[in-house]
N, C-alpha and C positions, 0 to 999 in steps of 0.2 A: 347441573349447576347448583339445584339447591345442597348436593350432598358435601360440598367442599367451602373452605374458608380461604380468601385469598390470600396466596403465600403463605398458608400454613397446613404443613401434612399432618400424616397419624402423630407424630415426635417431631421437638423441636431438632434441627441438625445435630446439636449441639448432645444432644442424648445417644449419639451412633456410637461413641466412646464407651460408656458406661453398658450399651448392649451387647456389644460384640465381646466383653470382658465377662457379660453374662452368661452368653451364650458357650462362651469358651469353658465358664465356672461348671454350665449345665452338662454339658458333655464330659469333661472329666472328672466330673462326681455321679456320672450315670447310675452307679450302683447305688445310689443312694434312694431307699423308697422315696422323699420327699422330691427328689428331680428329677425321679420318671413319671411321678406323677406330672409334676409344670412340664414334662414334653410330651407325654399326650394331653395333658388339657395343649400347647401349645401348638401341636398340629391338627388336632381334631374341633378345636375351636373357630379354624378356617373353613372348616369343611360346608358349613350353611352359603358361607360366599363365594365360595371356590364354584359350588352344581347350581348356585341360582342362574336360571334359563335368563331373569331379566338383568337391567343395567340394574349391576349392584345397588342394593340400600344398606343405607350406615348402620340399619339397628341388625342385618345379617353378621354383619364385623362384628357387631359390639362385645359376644362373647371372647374375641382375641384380644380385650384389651386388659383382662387378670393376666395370663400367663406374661405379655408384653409388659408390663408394670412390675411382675414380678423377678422380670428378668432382668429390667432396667436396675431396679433394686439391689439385685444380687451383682451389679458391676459397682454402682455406687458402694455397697458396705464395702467392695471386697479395697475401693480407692479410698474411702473412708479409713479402713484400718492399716495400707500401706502407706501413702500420706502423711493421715494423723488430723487432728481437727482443727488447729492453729491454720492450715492451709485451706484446707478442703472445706472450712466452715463460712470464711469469706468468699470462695470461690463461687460457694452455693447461693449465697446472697445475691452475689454479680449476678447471677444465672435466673436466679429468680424474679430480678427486678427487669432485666433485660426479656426477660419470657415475657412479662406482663405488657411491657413496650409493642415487641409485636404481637402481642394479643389486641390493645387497644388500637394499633394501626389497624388491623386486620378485619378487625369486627365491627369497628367505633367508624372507621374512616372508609378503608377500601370496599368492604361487607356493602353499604348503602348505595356504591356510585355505580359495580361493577357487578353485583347479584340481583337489583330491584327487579329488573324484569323478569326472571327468575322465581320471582317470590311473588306476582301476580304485581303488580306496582303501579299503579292508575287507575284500578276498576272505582276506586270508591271517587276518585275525581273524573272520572268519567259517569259514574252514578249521581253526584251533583249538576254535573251538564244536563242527563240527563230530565232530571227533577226540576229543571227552569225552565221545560218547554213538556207541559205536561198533553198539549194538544199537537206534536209534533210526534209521529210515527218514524220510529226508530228501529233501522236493522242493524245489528253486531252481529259482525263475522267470528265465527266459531273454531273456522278451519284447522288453525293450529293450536287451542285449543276446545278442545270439543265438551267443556262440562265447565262452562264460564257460567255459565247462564248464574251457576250456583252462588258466584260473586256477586253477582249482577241484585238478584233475589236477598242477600245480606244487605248491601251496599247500600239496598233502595229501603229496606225493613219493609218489605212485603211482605203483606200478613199470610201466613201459612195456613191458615183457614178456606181464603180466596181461593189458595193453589193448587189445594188439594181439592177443590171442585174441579181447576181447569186440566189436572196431569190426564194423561189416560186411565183408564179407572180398571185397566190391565196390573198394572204394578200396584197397585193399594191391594190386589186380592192376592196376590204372590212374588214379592219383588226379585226373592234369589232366583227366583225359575223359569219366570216371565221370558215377554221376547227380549231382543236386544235392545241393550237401552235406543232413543230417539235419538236422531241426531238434527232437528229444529225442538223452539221451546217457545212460543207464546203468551206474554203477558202483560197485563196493562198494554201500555202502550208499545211493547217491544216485540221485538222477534228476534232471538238469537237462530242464525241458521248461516249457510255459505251464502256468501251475496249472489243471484242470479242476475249476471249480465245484460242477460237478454230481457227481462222483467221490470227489473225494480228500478232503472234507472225512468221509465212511466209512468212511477208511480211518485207521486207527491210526498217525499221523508227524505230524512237525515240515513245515510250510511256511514259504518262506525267499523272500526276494523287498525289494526298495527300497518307499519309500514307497504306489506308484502299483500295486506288483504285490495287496496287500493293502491296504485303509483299514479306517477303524474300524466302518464300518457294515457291511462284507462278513465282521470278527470278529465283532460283533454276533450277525449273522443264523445264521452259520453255528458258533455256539459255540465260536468257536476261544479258544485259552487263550495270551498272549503270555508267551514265553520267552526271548525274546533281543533283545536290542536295540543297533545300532552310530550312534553318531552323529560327523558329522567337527568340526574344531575350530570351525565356525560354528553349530554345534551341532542340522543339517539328518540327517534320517535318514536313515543309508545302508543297512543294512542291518534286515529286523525278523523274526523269528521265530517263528511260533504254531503251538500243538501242537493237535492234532484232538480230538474229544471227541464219538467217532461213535456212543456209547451215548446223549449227549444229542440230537444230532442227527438219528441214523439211526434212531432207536429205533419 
């Protein structure tokens, strides 16, 4: 989700015209050194995103976007010069003011309702909550993500002095080679780690977690008491908070 902008691909639709006119240019001027060079850079420029093992990243693309540019290019001159500029220069205007429309829909509008969570979107208002109950022990589910903590530690401006006494003192002597990263993290008053069912609903704190890490039947069962709640502008839970109630539970 972070690597896409809503309703807008690599090229606006509107550009399919000028590339295919490209592509047609490149091919029958193959002989030419200058466009067999733009078709191996244009096929071998895929090649980083074609073999990456993981879900594509945009900066693997980013070398296809010279030859794509340059091809786009070579449709516009060649409509440019059959045309003529009286047509084709207003045409370009429309297109460019309309590109900008959906860019600002896209980015300005859709980008904030329909990517937040996506983009980490709550930690620092959930870092606030946190910071108003500084004698309340706090566990955040890590589950589905597993390296929040890291938010957590900005969000809060914990001093990195502190934390570098509490890490394991495994990684400060060789962090590339070390074991595998932890998967709990303790500080101040937190624990990022999976919530244990069986445990921590005994113990006296707030549990903190997304929708999936808490529902309402495991509040239910386990007496928990809701305390905080984050929703983003689509009005989906990001964040939910419930406090423990181990005299009713544990009793």
């Amino acid at each position: 989700m972070q690597h896409t902008i809503p309703e807008i691909s690599v090229m606006y639709n509107f550009l399919v015209i000028p590339f295919i006119i490209g592509i047609y240019l490149l091919f029958t001027s193959i002989k030419k050194t200058g466009y067999k060079f733009v078709l191996l850079l244009f096929i071998t420029s895929l090649i980083p995103a074609v073999f990456s093992g993981q879900f594509i990243s945009i900066q693997r693309a980013l070398p296809f976007l010279l030859p794509l540019t340059i091809i786009i290019g070579l449709g516009i001159d060649l409509i440019w010069e059959r045309i003529g500029y009286k047509i084709t220069l207003p045409i370009f205007i429309l297109l460019s003011f309309y590109s900008l429309v959906l860019l600002y829909r896209s980015y300005f509008v859709l980008f904030p309702r329909e990517r937040a969570n996506a983009w980490n979107y709550g930690y620092k208002e959930l870092s606030n909550f946190i910071r108003q109950s500084p004698d309340t022990n706090f566990v955040i589910d890590n589950t589905r993500n597993p390296r929040n903590y890291i938010l957590l530690l900005y969000f809060l401006d914990y001093p990195p002095s502190i934390y570098q006494k509490e890490v394991n003192p495994i990684y400060k002597v060789d962090y590339y080679r070390s074991l595998p990263p932890e998967t709990s993290y303790k500080f101040s008053n937190i624990e990022v780690r999976g919530i244990d069912w069986e445990k921590d609903p005994c113990i006296k704190q707030v549990l903190a977690g997304d929708k999936l890490s808490i529902s309402e039947d495991q509040a239910k069962e386990h007496e928990l008491e809701k305390v905080y709640e984050l929703k983003d502008q689509q009005e989906r839970i990001i964040f939910q908070g419930y406090k423990t109630n181990p005299e009713k539970k544990c009793k």
